[in-house]
Structure formats: structure tokens, C-alpha cells
GUTIDO-827861 format. One record per residue (C-alpha): x, y, z; residue number from 1. Coordinates in steps of 0.05 Angstrom, whole numbers, m for minus. Each point is the difference from the previous one (the first is absolute). Layout:
N
PAFI:east:north:up:num
PAFI:X:Y:Z:NUM
...
***
This chain:
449
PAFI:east:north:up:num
PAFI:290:263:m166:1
PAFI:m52:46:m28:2
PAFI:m37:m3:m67:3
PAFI:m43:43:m32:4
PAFI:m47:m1:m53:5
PAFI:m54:59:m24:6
PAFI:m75:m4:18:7
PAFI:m50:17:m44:8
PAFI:m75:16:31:9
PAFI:m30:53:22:10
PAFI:56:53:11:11
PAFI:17:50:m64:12
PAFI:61:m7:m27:13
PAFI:62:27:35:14
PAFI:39:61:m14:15
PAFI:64:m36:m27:16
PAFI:62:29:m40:17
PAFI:33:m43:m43:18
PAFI:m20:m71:27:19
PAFI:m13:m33:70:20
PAFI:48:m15:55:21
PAFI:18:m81:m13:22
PAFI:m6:m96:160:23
PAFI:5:m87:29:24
PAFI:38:106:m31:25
PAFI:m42:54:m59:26
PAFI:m47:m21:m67:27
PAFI:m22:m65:m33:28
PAFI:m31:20:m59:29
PAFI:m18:m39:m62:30
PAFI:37:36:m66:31
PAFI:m51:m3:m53:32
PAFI:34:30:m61:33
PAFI:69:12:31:34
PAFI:19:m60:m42:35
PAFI:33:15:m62:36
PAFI:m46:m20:m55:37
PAFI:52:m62:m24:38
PAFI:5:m26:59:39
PAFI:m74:3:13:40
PAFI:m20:m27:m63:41
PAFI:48:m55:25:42
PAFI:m43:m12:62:43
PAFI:55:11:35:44
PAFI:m25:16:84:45
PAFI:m3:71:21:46
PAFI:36:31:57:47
PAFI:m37:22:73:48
PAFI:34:43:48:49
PAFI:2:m20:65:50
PAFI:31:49:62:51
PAFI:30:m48:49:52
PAFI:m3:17:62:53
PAFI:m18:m39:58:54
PAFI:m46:m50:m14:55
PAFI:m64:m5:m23:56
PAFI:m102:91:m143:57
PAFI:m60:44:m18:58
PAFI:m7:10:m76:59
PAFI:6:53:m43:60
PAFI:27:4:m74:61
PAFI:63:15:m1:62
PAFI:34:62:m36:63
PAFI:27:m15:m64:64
PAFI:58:42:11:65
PAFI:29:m54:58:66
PAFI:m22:m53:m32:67
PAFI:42:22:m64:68
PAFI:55:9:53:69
PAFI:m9:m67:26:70
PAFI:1:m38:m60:71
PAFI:39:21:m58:72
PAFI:65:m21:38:73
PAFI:m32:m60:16:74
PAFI:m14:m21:m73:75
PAFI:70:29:m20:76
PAFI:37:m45:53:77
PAFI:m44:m56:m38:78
PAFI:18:7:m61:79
PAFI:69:9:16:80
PAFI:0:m64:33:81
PAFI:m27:m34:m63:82
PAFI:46:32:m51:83
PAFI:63:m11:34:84
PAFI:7:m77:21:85
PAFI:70:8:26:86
PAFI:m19:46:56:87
PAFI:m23:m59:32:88
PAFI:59:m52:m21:89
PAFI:23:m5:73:90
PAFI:m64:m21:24:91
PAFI:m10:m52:m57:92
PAFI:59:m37:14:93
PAFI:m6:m4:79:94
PAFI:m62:m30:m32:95
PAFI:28:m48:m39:96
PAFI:49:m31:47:97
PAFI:m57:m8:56:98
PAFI:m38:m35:m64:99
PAFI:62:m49:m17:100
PAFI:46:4:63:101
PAFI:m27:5:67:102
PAFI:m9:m60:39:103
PAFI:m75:9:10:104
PAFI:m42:m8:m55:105
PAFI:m70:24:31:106
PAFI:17:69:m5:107
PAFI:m62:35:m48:108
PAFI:6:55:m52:109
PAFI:m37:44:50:110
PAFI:36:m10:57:111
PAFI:63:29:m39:112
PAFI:m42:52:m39:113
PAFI:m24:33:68:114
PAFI:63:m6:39:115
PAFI:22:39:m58:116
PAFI:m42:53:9:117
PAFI:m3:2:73:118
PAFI:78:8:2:119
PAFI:m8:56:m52:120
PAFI:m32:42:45:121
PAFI:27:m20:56:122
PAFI:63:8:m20:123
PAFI:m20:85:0:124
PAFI:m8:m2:75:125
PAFI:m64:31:3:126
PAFI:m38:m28:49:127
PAFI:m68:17:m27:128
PAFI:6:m32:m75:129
PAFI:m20:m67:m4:130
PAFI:m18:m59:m54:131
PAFI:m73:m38:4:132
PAFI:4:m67:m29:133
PAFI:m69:m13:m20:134
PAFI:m27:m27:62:135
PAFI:27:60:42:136
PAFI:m30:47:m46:137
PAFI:m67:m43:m2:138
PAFI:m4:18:74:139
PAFI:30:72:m2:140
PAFI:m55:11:m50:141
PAFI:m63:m38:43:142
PAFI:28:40:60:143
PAFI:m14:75:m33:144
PAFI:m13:29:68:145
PAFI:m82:m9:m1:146
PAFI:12:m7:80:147
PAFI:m13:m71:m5:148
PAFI:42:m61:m2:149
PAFI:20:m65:36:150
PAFI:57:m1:52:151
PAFI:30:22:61:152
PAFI:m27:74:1:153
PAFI:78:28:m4:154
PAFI:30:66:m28:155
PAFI:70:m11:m25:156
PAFI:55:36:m40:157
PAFI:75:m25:m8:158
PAFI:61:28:40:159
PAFI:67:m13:m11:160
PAFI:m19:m61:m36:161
PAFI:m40:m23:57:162
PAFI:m74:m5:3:163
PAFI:m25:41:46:164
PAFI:m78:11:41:165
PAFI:m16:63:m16:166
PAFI:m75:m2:31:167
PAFI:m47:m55:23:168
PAFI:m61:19:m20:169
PAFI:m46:13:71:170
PAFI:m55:m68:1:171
PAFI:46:m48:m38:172
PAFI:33:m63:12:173
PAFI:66:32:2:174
PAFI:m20:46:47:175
PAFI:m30:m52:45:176
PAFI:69:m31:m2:177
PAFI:34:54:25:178
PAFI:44:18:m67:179
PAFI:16:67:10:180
PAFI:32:59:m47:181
PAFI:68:m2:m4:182
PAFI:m2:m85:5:183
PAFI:57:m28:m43:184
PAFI:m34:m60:m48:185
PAFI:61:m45:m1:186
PAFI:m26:m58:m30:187
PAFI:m71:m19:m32:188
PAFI:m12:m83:5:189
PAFI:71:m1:7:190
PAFI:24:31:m57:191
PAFI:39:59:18:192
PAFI:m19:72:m13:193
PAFI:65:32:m18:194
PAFI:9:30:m63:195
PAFI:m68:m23:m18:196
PAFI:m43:39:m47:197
PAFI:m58:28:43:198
PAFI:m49:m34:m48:199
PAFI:25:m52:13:200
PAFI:m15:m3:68:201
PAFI:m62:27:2:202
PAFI:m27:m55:m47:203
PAFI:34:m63:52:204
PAFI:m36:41:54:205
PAFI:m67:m1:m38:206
PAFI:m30:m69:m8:207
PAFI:m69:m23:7:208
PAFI:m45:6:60:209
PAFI:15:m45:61:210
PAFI:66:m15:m17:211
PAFI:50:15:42:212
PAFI:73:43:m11:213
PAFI:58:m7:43:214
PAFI:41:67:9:215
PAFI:77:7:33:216
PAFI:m8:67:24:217
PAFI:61:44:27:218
PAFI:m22:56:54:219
PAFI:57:31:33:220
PAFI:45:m52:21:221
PAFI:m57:m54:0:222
PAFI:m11:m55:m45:223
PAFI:m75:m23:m1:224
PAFI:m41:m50:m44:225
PAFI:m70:24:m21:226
PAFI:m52:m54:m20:227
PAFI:m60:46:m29:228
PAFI:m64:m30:m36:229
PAFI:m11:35:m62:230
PAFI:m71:34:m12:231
PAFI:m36:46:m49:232
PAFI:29:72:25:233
PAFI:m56:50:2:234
PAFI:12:55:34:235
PAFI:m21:71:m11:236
PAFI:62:56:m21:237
PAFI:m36:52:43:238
PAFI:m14:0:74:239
PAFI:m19:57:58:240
PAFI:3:7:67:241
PAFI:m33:m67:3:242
PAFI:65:m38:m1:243
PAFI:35:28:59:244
PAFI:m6:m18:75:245
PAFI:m60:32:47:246
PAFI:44:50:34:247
PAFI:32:35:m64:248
PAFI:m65:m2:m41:249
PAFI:m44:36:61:250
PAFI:50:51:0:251
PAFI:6:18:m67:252
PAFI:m73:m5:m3:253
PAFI:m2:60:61:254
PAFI:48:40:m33:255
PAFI:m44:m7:m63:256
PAFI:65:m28:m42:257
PAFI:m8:m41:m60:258
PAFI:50:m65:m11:259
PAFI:m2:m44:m70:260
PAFI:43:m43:m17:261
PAFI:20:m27:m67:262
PAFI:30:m70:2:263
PAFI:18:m3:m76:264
PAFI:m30:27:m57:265
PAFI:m34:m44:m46:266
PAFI:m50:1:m50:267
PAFI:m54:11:57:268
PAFI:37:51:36:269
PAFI:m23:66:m33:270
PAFI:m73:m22:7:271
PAFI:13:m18:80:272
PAFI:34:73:13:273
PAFI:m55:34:m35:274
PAFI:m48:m33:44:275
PAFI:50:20:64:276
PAFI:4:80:m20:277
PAFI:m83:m5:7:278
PAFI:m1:m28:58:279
PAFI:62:51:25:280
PAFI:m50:61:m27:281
PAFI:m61:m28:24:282
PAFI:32:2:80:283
PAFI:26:60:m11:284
PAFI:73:m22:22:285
PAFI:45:63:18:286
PAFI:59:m34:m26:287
PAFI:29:m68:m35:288
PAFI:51:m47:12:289
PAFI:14:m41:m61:290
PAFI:46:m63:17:291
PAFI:42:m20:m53:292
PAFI:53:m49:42:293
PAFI:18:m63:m31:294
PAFI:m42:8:m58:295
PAFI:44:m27:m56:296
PAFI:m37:31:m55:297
PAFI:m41:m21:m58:298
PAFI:m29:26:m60:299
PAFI:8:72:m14:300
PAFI:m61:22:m25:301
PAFI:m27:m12:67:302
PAFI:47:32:35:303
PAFI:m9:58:m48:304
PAFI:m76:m10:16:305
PAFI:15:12:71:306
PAFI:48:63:m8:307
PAFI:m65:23:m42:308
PAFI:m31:12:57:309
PAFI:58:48:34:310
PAFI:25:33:m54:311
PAFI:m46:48:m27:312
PAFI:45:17:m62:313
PAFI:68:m13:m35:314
PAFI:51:m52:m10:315
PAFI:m10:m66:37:316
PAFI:53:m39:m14:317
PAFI:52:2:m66:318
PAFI:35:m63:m37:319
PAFI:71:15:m37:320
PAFI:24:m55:m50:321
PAFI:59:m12:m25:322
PAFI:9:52:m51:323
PAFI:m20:52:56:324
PAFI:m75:11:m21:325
PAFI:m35:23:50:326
PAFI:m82:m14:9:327
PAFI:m46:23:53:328
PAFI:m63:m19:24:329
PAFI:m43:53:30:330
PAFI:m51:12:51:331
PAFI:m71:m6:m27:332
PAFI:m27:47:45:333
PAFI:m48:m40:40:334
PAFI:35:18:67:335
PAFI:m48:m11:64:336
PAFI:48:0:55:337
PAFI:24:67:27:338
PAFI:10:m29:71:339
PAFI:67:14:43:340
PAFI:27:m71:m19:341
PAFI:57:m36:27:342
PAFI:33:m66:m45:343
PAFI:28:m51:44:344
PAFI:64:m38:m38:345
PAFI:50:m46:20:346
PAFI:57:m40:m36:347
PAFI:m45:m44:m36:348
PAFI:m52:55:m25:349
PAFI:35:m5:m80:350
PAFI:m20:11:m68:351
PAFI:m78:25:m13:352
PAFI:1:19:68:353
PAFI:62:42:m6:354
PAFI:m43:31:m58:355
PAFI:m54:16:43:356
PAFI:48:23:61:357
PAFI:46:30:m45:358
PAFI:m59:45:m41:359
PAFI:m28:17:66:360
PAFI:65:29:32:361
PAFI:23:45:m63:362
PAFI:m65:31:m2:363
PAFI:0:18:81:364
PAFI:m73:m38:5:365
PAFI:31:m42:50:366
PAFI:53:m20:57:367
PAFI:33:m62:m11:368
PAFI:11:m35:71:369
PAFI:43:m55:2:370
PAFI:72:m38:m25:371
PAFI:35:13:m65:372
PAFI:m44:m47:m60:373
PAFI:26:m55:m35:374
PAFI:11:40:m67:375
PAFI:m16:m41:m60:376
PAFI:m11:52:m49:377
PAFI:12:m40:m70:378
PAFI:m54:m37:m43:379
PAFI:6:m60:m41:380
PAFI:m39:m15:m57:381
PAFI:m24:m68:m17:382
PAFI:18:m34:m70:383
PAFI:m48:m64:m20:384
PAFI:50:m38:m33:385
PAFI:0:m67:m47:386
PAFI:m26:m57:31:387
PAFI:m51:29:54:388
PAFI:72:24:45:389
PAFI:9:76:18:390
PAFI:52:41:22:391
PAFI:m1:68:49:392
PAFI:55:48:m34:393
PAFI:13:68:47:394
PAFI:m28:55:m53:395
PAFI:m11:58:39:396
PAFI:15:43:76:397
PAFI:m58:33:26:398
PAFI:8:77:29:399
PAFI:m42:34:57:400
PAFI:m39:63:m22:401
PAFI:69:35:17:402
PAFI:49:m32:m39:403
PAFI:24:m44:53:404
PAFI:24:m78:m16:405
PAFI:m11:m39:54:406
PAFI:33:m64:m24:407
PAFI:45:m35:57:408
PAFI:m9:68:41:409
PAFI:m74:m5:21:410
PAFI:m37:60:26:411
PAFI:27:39:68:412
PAFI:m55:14:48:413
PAFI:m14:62:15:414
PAFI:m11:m23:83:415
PAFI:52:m63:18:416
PAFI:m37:m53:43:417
PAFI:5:m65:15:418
PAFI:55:m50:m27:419
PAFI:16:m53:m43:420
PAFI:m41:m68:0:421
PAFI:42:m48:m33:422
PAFI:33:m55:46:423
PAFI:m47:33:56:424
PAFI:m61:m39:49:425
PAFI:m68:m4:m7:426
PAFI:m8:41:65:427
PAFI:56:53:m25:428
PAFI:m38:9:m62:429
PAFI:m59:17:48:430
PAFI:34:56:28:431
PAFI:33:31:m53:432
PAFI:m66:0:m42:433
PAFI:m30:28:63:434
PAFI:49:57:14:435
PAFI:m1:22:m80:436
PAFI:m73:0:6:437
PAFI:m8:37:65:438
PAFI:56:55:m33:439
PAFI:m43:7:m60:440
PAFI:m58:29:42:441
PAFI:46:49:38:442
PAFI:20:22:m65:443
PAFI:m70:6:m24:444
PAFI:m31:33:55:445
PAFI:62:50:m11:446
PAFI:m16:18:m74:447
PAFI:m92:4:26:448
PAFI:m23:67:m3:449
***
């Protein structure tokens, strides 16, 4: 899932039209005066945005025009809700006959109150909106992507209603345990997965250090248990050469290749690729090879951030809502890298990276080497509701710089390599990572002058 918030510092304010684009998929933003005044005055909570993509914000004020978009509905659906009682009659007298009829007299006001509300929207079949009783929401909002947290050190996303291992993160104690991408999560200290809102699993996977999480894992036609010992997760978003085996890294090195990697993009990311494109134009490197596979996403602005430095000017990436309003964000014009570049995907490369991949393709700066992408091209934006719970509503699709939705179709490389990882070994992995990787330097040394 991918998130995405602004961040405000030392860069000048972008060149946006209308408002902003909205990944654990695109923005989490906080609305300032998007509220209506009544319902402000009211101290009612104000709406974030969140783009859900894979898994795990930088701040800027938002536009005024999205969050007028964003909220006016909002307030209208409340006040509807308050003026007309009977829209609701249904619901208030399953409530009453659990109150004065059902055998077991333990049942609280807020167990019925959010069942409610999570059969609401699941009853839509959408499998990105979700409710946040207080506690869930509590930890979505501790977990804002600062790259830091306590757990397993896993990626995840949800596929037909299973939760699925999108990425261990390299150094962690699910990669240590051999979780790999594509690793079914059928059950989480027994409780099974299916049909299970994905923040909901993420919080039983996250407990405090030391502790220990028992996983029932489906690879392929294998079964395994997992025991993993949770610990604070700190690992960087951005990586080079460094990470990959002697052999591969010498030769890149005598072909005078650059390789980063982005794992996920979180609040540090933009900051850690800056510091990469220096040290790419400090070698000189004749040519890049940025490796997007099984990067689930994150928060937009960084991935924006990182197309920054491609895309010298124009449209980044575009969010429609519902009414068919278009915004775009644009390039700010910072561009550094005019390298050859190759972008290495795969089937788990999905939301902000798609953005990236996607930006990169439609404006012929790079190759895209690889497997068709996830596609998760929609955002959600998160409502603080009564009571300290939240809920993710699907609000807008994103666009590449071309026009193109991605959702459910993913991006097509423009090179096929490699295959699948889902259901696949450790060793397999090996080798298809290997063969994509050795493909994207053919390709490469094809496009050097």
C-alpha cells in the first residue's frame, strides 16, 4: 500500500494545476480548510488522502481546490445522515434485537457499530476501502511511513482477498526467515488472513520488540509455519551496487553502469535518491539501471521526488475523480539524470512505482525491463471519523503523463524478462532476478553511445 503526504523544506513550491495527485498507493495530506465551515466549527475531524498501494508522506499544503473536492460531499453525506433518521431504520433494529434477543449478552455497542461499518464498505467489493476502529487507525496514523517501525520488516498488499508478501525488506527478520515475494500469509497467530482488511494484519504482525509472530505461509503448493521475532525495522529505501553479489557488482562497475534500487518510498526516500544521483554524477556512470521490482509503493510525493530527477519538464502523473476532473502535477525542473537508463519491474513493482515507471516510459527517458506491474492505479483518501476510528474511501485513479490508467492492467515492459515469483523458490527467485538483471545491461549497453 502506498501513502503519500507533501514535504515542505527546502524545495520551492511545485508547478501544480488545480491540486495534487492524492501508497501502503498516492497522497496523505492533512485538509486544512477543506472542511465546510459548519462542520468545522463543529470540531468535526478532517479528511487525509491516502493512495493505497502496496504498503508502507512528505508535507506540503494542500490545494484548496481538492480539498473543496474532498470534503463538501463528505459534510453533505453527514448531514444527510443526521436529517433523515429512517435511512438508517434497518440498522437500528438489527440493533435492537441483538440488544433484547440474542442469546449472548456481552456483545458492546461498538462491536455492532463497527461491524456496521466494515460491512458497508465491504459490501462495495473494493478491495482497497477499509474502516479503522480507533485502535487500527491509532497505528495506521503512528506508522506514517517515517521508515521506522517495529516488526517483521515485510512489504504486503492484498490479492484476491488474501494477504500477500509483496517484498521483504533486504537485512530484516523476514528476510532472515526466508519469506519471500509472492508468500501467501494464511494465517497471523492463528487467525486467518482471508478477507481480512490489510490493516488489519499489518497491526497483528506489528507488536513490540522481542516478541515473537507465528505466520502459515502458502508458497506454491507448500504449507510452511514462520516463527519471526519482531524488531525495530530500519532500513534505508535506497541502495547501489552495494547490495548485490561480488560477481554482478565488478561487472557493472567495469562497464561503468550505475544500479539503485528503491525498496519503497517513504518519507526518507527523496532525500536517499538525491544523495544516490551525486554519487551516480560524481563516477561519471555511462548509464543507469534503476530497479523498481517488488517495490509496493509508498507515498507519492517521493516518488514524484524521484521522477524529478528524470523528467526535465511536463506532466508527472494526473488524478481523475469522480466527476472526471482532471489534476496534474508537473515536473519542477530540477532534472539531473540524462543517463541511458534502464527500469527493472516485475509483478509486484505497483502503485508509486508504477508512477515512476510509468512517467519514465511515456516520456522515452527510459526502457522498462521486466514482467507486466501489478497495476494499482486508484487512491483512497482517509476520513478521521467520531470516536478516534477512520475509514479509506477510493476517491480518485491516477493517469501516467499519457493518459494511460493503469488500474488492474499494470505497465507492459518495453523488454519481457524473467517470470513470475509467486508460488516460486528461493533459488528460482535467484535466477529470474539474475536473468532480468543481466537483460537490462544488454539493453543498456544497446541504447550507450
Amino acid at each position: 500500500m502506498a501513502v503519500c503526504r507533501r514535504r515542505c523544506g527546502d524545495r520551492r513550491p511545485r508547478g501544480v494545476r488545480g491540486d495534487d495527485p492524492g501508497d501502503r498507493g498516492l497522497r496523505l495530506a492533512r485538509a486544512g480548510p477543506a472542511v465546510p465551515a459548519p462542520l468545522a466549527a463543529a470540531g468535526r475531524p478532517r479528511p487525509r488522502l491516502e493512495s493505497v498501494a502496496v504498503g508502507r508522506g512528505h508535507r506540503h499544503r494542500r490545494k484548496p481546490a481538492r480539498r473543496a473536492a474532498v470534503s463538501l460531499p463528505y459534510g453533505t453525506a453527514q448531514r444527510r445522515a443526521l436529517d433523515d433518521p429512517k435511512r438508517f431504520g434497518l440498522l437500528r433494529e438489527i440493533e435492537h434485537l441483538v440488544e433484547t434477543r440474542y442469546i449472548d449478552r456481552r456483545v458492546t455497542d461498538p462491536q455492532l457499530l463497527y461491524g456496521a461499518a466494515r460491512g458497508m464498505l465491504g459490501a462495495l467489493g473494493d478491495p482497497y476501502l477499509r474502516f479503522m476502529d480507533p485502535q487500527a487507525y491509532k497505528e495506521f496514523q503512528e506508522s506514517s511511513f517515517a521508515g521506522q517501525f517495529t516488526g517483521i520488516g515485510i512489504i504486503m498488499d492484498l490479492k484476491d482477498g488474501q494477504v500477500i508478501v509483496v517484498s521483504p525488506i533486504p537485512g530484516t527478520p523476514a528476510a532472515r526467515a526466508g519469506l519471500l515475494a509472492g508468500d501467501r500469509i494464511g494465517k497471523i497467530d492463528g487467525r486467518p488472513t482471508r478477507e481480512m482488511a490489510l490493516q488489519r494484519a499489518v497491526s497483528l504482525i506489528r507488536g513490540p520488540r522481542g516478541t515473537v509472530v507465528h505466520l502459515a505461509v502458502t508458497r506454491g503448493a507448500q504449507l510452511l509455519d514462520v516463527a519471526i521475532t519482531r524488531d525495530v525495522i530500519q532500513a534505508p529505501s535506497v541502495s547501489g551496487d552495494e547490495v548485490l553479489e561480488g560477481p554482478m557488482r565488478d561487472r557493472l562497475r567495469a562497464l561503468n553502469l550505475a544500479y539503485v534500487r528503491v525498496v519503497t518510498f517513504d518519507e526518507r526516500t527523496g532525500d536517499e535518491f538525491a544523495r544516490a544521483v551525486a554519487t551516480v554524477l560524481a563516477r561519471p556512470a555511462r548509464g543507469l539501471i534503476l530497479d523498481l521490482r517488488s517495490n509496493g509503493g509508498g507515498l507519492v510525493e517521493s516518488a514524484v521526488r524521484v521522477a524529478d530527477e528524470f523528467v526535465p519538464r511536463g506532466p508527472i502523473v494526473s488524478t481523475v475523480d469522480r466527476d472526471g476532473k482532471r489534476s496534474t502535477e508537473q515536473a519542477d525542473g530540477t532534472a539531473r539524470l540524462h543517463l541511458p537508463t534502464v527500469v527493472l519491474v516485475n509483478e509486484y513493482t505497483a502503485s508509486a512505482s508504477e508512477i515512476v515507471a510509468g512517467a519514465l516510459q511515456d516520456d522515452h527517458l527510459a526502457v522498462l525491463v521486466g514482467i507486466q506491474t501489478f497495476g494499482k492505479g486508484v487512491v483512497q483518501t482517509i476520513f478521521p471519523l467520531a470516536g478516534g476510528s477512520g475509514a479509506a474511501i477510493t476517491t480518485y485513479k491516477y493517469l501516467t503523463p499519457s493518459g494511460r490508467s493503469i488500474h488492474a492492467v499494470g505497465l507492459i515492459p518495453d523488454v519481457i524478462a524473467g517470470a513470475r515469483l509467486e508460488g516460486t523458490s528461493a533459488e528460482v527467485v535467484r535466477r529470474i532476478q539474475a536473468q532480468q538483471l543481466d537483460r537490462a545491461i544488454e539493453v543498456l549497453q544497446a541504447r550507450l553511445p
